[in-house]
N, C-alpha and C positions, 0 to 999 in steps of 0.2 A: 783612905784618908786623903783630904786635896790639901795644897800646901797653897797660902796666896801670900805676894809679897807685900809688905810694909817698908815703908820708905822712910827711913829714921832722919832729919832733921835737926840738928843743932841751934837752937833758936838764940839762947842767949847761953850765959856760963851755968846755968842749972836749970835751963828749961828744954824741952825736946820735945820735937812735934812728928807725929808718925802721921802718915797718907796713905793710902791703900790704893793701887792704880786701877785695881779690878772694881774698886767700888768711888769711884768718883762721887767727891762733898763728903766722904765720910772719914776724918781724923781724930784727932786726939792730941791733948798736952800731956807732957808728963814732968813732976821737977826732980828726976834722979831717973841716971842708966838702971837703977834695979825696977823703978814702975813701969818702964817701957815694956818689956814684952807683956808683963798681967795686963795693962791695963791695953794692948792692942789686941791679945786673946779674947779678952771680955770686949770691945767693940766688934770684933769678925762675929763673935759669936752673937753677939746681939743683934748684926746687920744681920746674918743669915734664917736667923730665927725668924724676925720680922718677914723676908723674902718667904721662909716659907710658909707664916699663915698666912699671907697674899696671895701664894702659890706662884710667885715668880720665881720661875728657873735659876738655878746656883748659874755664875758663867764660868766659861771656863778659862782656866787661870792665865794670863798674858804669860808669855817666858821670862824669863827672867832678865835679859839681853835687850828685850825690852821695853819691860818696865825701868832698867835703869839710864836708856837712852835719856841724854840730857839730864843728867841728874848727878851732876858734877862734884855737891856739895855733901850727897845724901849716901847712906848705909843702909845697903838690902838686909832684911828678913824676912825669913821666911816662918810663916804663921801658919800651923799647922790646924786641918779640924777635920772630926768626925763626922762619915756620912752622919746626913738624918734620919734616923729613925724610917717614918715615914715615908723616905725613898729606897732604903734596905727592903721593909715592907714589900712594896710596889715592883719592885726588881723581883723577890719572889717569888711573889704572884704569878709573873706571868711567867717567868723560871718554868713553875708548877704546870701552867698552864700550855705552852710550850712540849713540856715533856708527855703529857697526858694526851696530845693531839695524835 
């Protein structure tokens, strides 16, 4: 499972904007603390899905330390996701192939 952080954002008195430093231009509004993680779940998962029928490489996750450098105003989370499929798959493979050499 890779963890990447999300950068919570207080915009106004009911709006919140999350940022993802691993995925630069890719954010989100939300108007209530309870849509903030669904609806930053559902953006990771939709960045990465798209990366992998592109076939661009997941990156690997900035620390934490810092992505919060200079980020004065903002609240880490941390956004949890499932390898893909796909790469589970592919790790296998050559697992198998590996062992059978």
């Amino acid at each position: 499972m890779h963890s990447y952080t999300a950068l919570l954002h207080q915009v106004s008195n009911r709006h919140y904007r999350v940022t993802f430093p691993d995925f630069i231009g890719i954010a989100g509004t939300a108007i209530s603390l309870e849509l903030v993680r669904p609806m930053a779940e559902a953006i990771l998962a939709n960045q990465l899905e798209e990366m992998r029928a592109n076939g661009v490489p997941l990156p690997d996750p900035i620390p934490l330390h810092d992505a919060m450098a200079d980020q004065f105003d903002a609240v880490a989370l941390l956004i949890q996701v499932e390898p893909l499929l796909d790469t589970c798959f592919h790790t296998h493979i050559e697992e198998s192939q590996q062992a059978a050499a």
